[in-house]
Structure formats: structure tokens, C-alpha cells
C-alpha positions as CSV (number, residue, x, y, z in Angstrom):
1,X,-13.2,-48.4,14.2
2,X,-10.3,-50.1,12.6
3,X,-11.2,-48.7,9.1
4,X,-12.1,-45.1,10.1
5,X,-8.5,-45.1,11.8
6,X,-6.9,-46.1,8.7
7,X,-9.2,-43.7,6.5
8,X,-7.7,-40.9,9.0
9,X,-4.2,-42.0,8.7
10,X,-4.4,-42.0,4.7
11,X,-6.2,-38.6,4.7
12,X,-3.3,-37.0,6.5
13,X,-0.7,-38.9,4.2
14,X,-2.6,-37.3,1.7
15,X,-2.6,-33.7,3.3
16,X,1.2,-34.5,3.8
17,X,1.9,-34.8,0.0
18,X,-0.3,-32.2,-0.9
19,X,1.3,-29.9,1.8
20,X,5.3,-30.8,0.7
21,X,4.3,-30.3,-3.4
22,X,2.6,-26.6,-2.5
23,X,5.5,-25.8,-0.4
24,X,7.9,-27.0,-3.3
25,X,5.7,-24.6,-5.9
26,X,5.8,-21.8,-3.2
27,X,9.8,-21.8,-3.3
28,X,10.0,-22.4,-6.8
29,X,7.5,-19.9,-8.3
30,X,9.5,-16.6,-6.3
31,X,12.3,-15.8,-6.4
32,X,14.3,-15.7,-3.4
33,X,15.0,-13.2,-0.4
34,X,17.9,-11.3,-1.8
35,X,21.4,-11.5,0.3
36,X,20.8,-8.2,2.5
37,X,24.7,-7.7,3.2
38,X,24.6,-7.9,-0.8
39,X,22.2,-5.4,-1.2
40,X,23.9,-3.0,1.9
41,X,26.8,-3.3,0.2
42,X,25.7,-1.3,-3.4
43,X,26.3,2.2,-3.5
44,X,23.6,4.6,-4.1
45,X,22.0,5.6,-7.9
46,X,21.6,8.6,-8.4
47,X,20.5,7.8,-12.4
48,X,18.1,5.0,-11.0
49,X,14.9,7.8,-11.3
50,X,16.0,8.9,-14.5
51,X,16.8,4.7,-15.7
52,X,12.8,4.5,-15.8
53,X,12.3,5.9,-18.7
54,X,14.8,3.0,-20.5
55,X,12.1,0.2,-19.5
56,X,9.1,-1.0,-20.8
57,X,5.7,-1.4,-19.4
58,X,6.4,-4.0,-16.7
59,X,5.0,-8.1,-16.7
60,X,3.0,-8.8,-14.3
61,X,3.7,-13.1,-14.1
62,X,7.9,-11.4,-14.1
63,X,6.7,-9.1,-11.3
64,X,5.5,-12.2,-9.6
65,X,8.8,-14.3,-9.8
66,X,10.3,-11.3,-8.3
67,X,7.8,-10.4,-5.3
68,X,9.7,-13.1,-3.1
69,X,12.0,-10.4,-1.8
70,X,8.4,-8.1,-0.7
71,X,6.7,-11.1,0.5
72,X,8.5,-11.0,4.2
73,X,7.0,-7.2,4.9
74,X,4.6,-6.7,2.2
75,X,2.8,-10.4,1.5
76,X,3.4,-12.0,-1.7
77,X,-0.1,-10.5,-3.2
78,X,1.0,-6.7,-1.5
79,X,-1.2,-7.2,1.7
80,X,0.9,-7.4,4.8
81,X,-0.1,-8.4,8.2
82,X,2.1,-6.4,9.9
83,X,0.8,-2.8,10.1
84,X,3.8,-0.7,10.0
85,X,4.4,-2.4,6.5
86,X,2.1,-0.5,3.3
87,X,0.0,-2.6,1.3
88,X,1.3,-2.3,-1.9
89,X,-1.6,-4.4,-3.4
90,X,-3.4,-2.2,-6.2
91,X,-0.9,0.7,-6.5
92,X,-0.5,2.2,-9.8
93,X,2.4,0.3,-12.0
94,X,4.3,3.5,-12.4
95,X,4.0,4.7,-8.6
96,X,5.7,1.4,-7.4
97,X,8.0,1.3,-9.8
98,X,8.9,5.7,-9.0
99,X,9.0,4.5,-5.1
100,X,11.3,2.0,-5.9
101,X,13.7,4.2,-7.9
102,X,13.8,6.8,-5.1
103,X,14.6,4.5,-2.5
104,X,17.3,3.2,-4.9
105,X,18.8,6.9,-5.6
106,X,18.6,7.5,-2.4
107,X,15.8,10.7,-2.8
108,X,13.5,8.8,-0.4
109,X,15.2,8.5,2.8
110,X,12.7,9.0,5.7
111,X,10.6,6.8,7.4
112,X,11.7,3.1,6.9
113,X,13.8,4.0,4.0
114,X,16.6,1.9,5.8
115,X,14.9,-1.2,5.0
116,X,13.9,-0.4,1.7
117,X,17.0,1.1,-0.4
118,X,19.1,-2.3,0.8
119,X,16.1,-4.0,-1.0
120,X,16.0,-1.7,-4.0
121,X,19.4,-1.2,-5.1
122,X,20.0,-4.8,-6.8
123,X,16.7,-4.1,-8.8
124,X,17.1,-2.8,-12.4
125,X,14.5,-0.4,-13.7
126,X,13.0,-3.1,-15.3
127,X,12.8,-5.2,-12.0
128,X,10.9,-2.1,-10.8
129,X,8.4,-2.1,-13.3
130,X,7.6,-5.7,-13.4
131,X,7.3,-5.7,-9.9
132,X,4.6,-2.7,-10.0
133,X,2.9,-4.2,-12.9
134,X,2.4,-7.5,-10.8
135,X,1.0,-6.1,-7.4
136,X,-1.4,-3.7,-9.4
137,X,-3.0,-6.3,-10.7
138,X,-3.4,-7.9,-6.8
139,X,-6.7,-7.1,-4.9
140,X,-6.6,-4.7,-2.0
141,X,-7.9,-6.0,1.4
142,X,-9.1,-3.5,4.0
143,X,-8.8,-3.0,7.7
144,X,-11.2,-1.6,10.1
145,X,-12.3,2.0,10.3
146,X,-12.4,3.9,13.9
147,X,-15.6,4.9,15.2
148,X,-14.9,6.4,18.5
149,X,-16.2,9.9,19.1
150,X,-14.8,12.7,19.4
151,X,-15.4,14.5,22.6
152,X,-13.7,18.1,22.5
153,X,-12.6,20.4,19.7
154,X,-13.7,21.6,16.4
155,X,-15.3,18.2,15.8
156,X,-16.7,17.1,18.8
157,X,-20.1,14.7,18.4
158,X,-17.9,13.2,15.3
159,X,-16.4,9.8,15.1
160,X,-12.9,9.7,13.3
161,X,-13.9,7.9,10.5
162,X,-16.1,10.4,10.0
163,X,-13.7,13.6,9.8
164,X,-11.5,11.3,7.5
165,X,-14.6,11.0,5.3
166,X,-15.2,14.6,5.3
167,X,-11.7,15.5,4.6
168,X,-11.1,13.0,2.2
169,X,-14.6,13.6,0.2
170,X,-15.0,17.5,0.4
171,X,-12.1,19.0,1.6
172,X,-11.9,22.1,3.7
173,X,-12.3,25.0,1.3
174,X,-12.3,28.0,4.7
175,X,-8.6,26.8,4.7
176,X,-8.1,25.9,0.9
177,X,-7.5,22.0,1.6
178,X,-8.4,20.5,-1.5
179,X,-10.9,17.2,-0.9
180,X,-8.4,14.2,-1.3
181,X,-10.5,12.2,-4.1
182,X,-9.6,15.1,-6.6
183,X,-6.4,13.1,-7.1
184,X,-6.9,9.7,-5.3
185,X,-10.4,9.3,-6.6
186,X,-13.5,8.6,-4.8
187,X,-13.2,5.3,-4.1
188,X,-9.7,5.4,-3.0
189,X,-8.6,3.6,-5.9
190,X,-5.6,6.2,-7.2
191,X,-5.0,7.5,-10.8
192,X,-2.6,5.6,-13.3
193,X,-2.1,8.6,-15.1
194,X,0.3,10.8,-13.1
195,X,0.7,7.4,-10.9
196,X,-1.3,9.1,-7.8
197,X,-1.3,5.9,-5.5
198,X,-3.9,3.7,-4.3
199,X,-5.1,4.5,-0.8
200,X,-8.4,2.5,-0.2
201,X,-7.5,0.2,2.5
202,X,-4.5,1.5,3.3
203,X,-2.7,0.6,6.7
204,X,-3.6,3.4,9.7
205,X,-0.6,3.4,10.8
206,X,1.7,4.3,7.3
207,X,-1.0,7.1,5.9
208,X,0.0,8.7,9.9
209,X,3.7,8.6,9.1
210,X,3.4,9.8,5.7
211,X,1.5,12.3,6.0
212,X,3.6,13.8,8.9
213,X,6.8,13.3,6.9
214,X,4.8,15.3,3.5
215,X,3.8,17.9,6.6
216,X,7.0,18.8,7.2
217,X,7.9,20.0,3.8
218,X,11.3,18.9,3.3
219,X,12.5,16.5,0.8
220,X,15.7,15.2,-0.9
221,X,14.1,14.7,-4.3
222,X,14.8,15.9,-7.1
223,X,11.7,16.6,-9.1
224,X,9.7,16.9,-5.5
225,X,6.7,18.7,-8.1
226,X,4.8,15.4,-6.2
227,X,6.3,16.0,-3.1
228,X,5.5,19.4,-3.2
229,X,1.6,19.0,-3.6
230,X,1.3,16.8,-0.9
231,X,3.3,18.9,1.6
232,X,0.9,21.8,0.6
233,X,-2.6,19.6,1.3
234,X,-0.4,18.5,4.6
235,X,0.5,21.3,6.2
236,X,-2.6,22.7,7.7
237,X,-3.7,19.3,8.9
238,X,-3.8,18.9,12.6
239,X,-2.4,15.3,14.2
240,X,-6.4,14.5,15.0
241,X,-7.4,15.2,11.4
242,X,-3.9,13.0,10.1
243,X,-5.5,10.2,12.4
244,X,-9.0,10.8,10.7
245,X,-7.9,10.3,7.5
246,X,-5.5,7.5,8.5
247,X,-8.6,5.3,10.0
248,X,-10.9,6.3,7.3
249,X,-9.4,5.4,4.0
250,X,-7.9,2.0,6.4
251,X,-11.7,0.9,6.4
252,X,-12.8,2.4,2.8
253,X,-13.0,-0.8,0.9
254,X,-15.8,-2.3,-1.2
255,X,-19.1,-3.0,-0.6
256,X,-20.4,-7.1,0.4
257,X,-23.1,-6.4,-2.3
258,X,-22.1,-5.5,-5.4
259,X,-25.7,-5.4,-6.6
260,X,-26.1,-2.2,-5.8
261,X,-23.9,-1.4,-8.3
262,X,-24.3,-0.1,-11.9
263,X,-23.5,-3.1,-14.1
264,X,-20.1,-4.1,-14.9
265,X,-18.5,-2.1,-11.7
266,X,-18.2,-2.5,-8.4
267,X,-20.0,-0.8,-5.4
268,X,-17.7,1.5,-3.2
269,X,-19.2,2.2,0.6
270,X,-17.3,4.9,2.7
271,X,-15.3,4.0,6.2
272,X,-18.0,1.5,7.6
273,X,-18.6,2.6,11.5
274,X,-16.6,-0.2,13.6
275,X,-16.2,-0.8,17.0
276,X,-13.6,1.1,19.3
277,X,-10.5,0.1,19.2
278,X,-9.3,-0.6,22.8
């Protein structure tokens, strides 16, 4: 008994050590929350959009020396635990980089734009793109999709998930809504070409707000071209449909069995059904 005590005491010395030296790599290997009065305290630029096209494609091991400031809302690897907080994990360089710029200039000032332009205004345009370049080569995790039916209304006998699938994968041509994976693919994965962003796995509860901010058709950008062509697929979209969509492309993630696949690439499965949420 005397030994297996002392093997137990030695095996949590050990996890002791191990524990301090990964805490010591952790604060070494990011770099450090910036100074928030700091941050409040630089004025808004307006040529920080515009400073972009001065940097060069961005470094993803830079990016990560830098993600210490994301890691409180956003995780270190771009997938937060909190759900008002967007995973950022898989985004298109460029998009993160653009995001970052407009928060900066000050074009992007809805939503939780208050926490974010403190954040962005030390961050040179460089910064920006090494920061983007490091979380889009981080894997996306998923949440869970909502299954509950719908019991009244244009898609009654549906489950949520379900009218996000629709509207995500088809569209609604009656009312000229364009099916969302002409842009954002059909896997949810975005396009790196004109940056459209990553939405597979997405938090429910950011695609909601976003797409009620795009829905109301204002913005403070700009070049809102973007802007613009998401406020026109918005607009038509009713709060249950925003919901749909929100729930599905939070559960649209990759499949357990990549068999299935063609070789080389990766299975996709739509919104899985999951249980009600209370």
C-alpha cells in the first residue's frame, strides 16, 4: 500500500511539472491581451481598409503569436465557447483580415462592434493578415442543428433545420432569393476568391444578428458592393426563416465517415436532425 501511495504521489509531481512547463509555453507562444484603455484610446482609421493592399499575404505561425488578444472571445484555434462570440476558425485570410480593417476604420459599427474596433485599432494591416492567415488554417468545429417542428405557417410539418437546408441549398426562386451555396459553397466552407466567409458551423446565435443587421440595409461602409448583396438576399427573409438558416449551417459540419467520400476529400452531411433544444 506504501508503494502504490508513493507511485501516486510521484505521478502527480509529475503532472505538476508537466502542467507548470505547458502553462509557461501557453504564455510564451501568444502574445498578450492588449492594454484595452490603450486600444480605446486610438482614434479611428479611416485609410485602415485601403492599408490592405500595402501587406503581403499573411503567416500563419505570426498569426498565431498574435491570436492571444482573440483567444478571450474567440479561442486561440477561432472556436469559442461562448455563443454570442463567431468562430473565426476556417474563414477566408482575406475576409478576416477586411473585418478587421472595418472595425478599425470604423465602417463596421453594429452589433458588437464596441468590443472589436478597441481590439483592432493597434493592429497594422499586416497584423490583420497574419492573424487571418493563421485561423484559416484552424479546423471548424460545429454545434448542434434544431430539429423541432414547425407547427403553423408556410412551413408547417418542417423542422428548422430543415427550412435552413432548403434555403441554404436551393433558394426561393418565387421570390428571387438566390440558394446561399452559390457564394458560400455547398459545404459551407466559403470562397477565398472574393473572401465570401466560412459559415459551416457557425454560432446560431451570430448568423441571427447578422443577418438582421444585413436585413436592414444600412451600412457605413464604404465600398458596401458586399454589403449590398447580402442586404438584397436578406430582406425578404422572415425572423423564422433567419432562425432556420441560423440552426442549420450551426450543425452543417462534416461527416464521422469520411469513407464515403471520393478520395482525397472529405464527406459533407447537411444539418444532422438533433434533439429539441429546451
Amino acid at each position: 500500500m506504501r508503494h502504490a501511495r508513493a507511485f501516486g504521489i510521484a505521478a502527480l509531481a509529475t503532472c505538476a511539472v508537466i502542467g507548470a512547463v505547458a502553462v509557461a509555453y501557453a504564455q510564451t507562444a501568444v502574445t498578450p491581451v492588449p492594454d484595452t484603455a490603450q486600444a480605446q484610446a486610438a482614434p479611428l482609421d479611416a485609410a485602415a481598409v485601403a492599408d490592405l493592399a500595402k501587406a503581403h499575404w499573411g503567416d500563419p505561425k505570426a498569426g498565431a503569436t498574435k491570436a492571444g488578444a482573440c483567444a478571450a472571445c474567440h479561442g486561440l484555434d477561432g472556436n469559442p465557447t461562448d455563443p454570442q462570440y463567431p468562430r473565426l476558425a476556417g474563414m477566408p485570410e482575406r475576409y478576416i483580415a477586411q473585418q478587421l480593417a472595418l472595425f478599425k476604420s470604423g465602417q463596421r459599427n453594429t452589433g458588437m462592434a464596441a468590443v472589436m474596433m478597441p481590439m483592432a485599432a493597434p493592429l497594422s494591416a499586416q497584423d490583420m493578415r497574419d492573424l487571418g492567415a493563421h485561423f484559416a488554417t484552424q479546423k471548424a468545429a460545429s454545434g448542434i442543428a434544431d430539429d423541432t417542428a414547425i407547427t403553423t405557417g408556410p412551413y408547417a410539418g418542417m423542422k428548422y433545420y430543415e427550412v435552413g437546408q432548403k434555403l441554404f441549398r436551393g433558394g426561393d426562386a418565387a421570390r428571387g432569393l438566390p440558394a446561399c451555396m452559390a457564394c458560400h459553397g455547398p459545404t459551407g466552407a466559403g470562397n477565398p476568391g472574393p473572401a465570401y466567409p466560412h459559415l459551416a458551423g457557425q454560432q446560431s446565435a451570430y448568423v441571427v444578428r447578422r443577418l438582421q443587421e444585413y436585413r436592414t440595409g444600412t451600412t457605413t461602409q464604404s465600398d458596401p458592393h458586399l454589403f449590398s448583396i447580402m442586404a438584397t438576399v436578406a430582406k425578404p427573409l422572415t425572423d423564422e426563416e433567419i432562425q432556420a438558416l441560423a440552426s442549420y449551417l450551426q450543425g452543417l459540419h462534416p461527416r464521422a465517415d469520411e469513407g464515403v467520400a471520393s478520395a482525397g476529400q472529405a464527406a459533407y452531411a447537411p444539418a444532422a436532425p438533433a434533439p429539441a433544444t429546451p
